[in-house]
C-alpha positions in Angstrom: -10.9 16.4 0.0 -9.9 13.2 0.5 -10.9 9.8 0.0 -10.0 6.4 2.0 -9.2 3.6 0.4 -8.3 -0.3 1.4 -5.5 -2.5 -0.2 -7.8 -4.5 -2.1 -5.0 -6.7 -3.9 -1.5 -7.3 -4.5 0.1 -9.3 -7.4 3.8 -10.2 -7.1 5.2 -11.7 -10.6 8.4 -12.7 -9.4 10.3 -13.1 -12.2 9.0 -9.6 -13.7 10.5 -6.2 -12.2 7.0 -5.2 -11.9 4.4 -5.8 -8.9 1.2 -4.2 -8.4 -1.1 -3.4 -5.6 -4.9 -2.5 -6.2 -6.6 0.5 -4.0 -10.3 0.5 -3.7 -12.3 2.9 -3.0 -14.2 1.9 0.5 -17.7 4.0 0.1 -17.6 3.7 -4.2 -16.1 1.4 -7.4 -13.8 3.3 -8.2 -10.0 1.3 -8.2 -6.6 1.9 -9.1 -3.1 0.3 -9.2 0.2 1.4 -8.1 3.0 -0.2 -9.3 5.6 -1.1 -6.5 8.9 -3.1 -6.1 9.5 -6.8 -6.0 11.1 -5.9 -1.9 8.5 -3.6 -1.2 5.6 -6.5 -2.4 7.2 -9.3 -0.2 7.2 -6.7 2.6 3.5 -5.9 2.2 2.4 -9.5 1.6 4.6 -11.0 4.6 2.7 -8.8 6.7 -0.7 -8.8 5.7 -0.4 -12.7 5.6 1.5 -12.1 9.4 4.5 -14.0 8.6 7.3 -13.6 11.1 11.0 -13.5 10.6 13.7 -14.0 12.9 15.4 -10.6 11.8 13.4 -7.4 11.0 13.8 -6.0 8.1 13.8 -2.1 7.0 9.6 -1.9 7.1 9.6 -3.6 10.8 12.7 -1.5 11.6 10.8 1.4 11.2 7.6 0.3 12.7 9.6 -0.4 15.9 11.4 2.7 16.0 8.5 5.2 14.9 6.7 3.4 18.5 9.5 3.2 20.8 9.9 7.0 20.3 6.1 7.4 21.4 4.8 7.9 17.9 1.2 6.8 16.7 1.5 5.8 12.8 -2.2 8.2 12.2 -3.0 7.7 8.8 -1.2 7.3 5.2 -2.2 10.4 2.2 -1.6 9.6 -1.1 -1.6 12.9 -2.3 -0.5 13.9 -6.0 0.1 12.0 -8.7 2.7 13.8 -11.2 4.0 11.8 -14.7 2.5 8.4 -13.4 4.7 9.0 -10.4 2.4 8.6 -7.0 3.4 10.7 -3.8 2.4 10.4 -0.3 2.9 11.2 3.7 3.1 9.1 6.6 1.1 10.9 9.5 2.2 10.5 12.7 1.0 11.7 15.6 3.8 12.6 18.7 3.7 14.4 21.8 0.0 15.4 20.7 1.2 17.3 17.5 0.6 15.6 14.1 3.8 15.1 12.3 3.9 14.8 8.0 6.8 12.5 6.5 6.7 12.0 2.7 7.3 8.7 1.5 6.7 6.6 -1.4 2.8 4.9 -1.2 4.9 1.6 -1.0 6.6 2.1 1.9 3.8 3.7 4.1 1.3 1.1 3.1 4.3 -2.0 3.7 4.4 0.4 7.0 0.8 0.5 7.8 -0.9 -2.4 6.6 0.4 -4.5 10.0 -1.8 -2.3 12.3 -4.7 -1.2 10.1 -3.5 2.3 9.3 -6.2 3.8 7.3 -5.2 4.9 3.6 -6.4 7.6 2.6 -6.5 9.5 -1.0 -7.2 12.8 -2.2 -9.9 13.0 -4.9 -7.5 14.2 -7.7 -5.3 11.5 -7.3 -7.7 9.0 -7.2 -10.0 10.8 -10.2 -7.0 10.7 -12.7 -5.8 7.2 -11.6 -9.0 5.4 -11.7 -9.7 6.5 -15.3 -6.9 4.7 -16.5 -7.8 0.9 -16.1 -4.8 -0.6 -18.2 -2.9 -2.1 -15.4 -5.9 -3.2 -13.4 -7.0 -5.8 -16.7 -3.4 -6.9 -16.6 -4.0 -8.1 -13.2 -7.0 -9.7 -14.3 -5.6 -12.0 -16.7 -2.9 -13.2 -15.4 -2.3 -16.5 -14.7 -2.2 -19.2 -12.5 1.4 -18.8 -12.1 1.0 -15.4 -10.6 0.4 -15.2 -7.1 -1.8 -12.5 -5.5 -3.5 -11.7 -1.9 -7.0 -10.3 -2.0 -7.8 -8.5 1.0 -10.8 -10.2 1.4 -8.9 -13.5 2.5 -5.6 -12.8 2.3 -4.6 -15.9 0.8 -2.5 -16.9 -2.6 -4.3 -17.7 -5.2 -2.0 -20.3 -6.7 
């Protein structure tokens, strides 16, 4: 069974070599972070904020190709979760056949987030990682120097 989710939060530290977005459970409380790359935050911040650049980079690249082939970006699976290491799939649909790529939660979600792809989790996943809060009150405290986008508004919070 699986659970969706929303990108609740994302908090880029640039000068540290680790960034964090926040998954929320969309029918429940239950929250948990992923840690990401600095390239991988910009990617999903730039878009969720809808910031255009003259040249695409590797996330657009693959947008672009994945819908000039005819294929329908479905739904992203986060589905195990193996020594603090999260796994997922990109589900595409082409030529009416559903189609499963693994990828890294990062890059589907830098992938998806531009057209609403729904995120979805399976209940193991999520039941292991939201019982470990740690990272989540790191977010928390940070401070003012450390940007972040809520989902709610998508703005900095400087």
């Amino acid at each position: 069974m699986s659970v969706q989710v929303e990108l609740s939060r994302i908090y880029i530290r640039e000068m540290s070599d680790i960034q964090i977005i926040e998954l929320t459970e969309l029918e429940g409380t239950r929250r948990f972070p992923i840690v990401i790359g600095l390239p991988e935050a910009f990617a999903i911040e730039r878009r969720l904020k809808g910031i255009d650049i003259a040249r695409p980079q590797t996330h657009d690249l693959l947008s672009s190709i994945l819908t000039t082939l005819g294929g329908r970006f479905e739904r992203i699976e986060i589905n195990d979760l193996q020594s603090g290491t999260f796994f997922a799939a990109l589900v595409i649909i082409h030529g009416g056949r559903e189609i499963r790529i693994d990828s890294r939660p990062s890059d589907a979600i830098a992938l998806g987030v531009a057209n609403n792809v729904p995120i979805f989790v399976s209940e193991h996943v999520i039941e292991e990682a939201s019982a470990d809060d740690s990272l989540l009150g790191s977010m928390d405290d940070g401070g003012a120097e450390d940007p972040f986008v809520e989902n709610d508004d998508l703005e900095s919070g400087d």
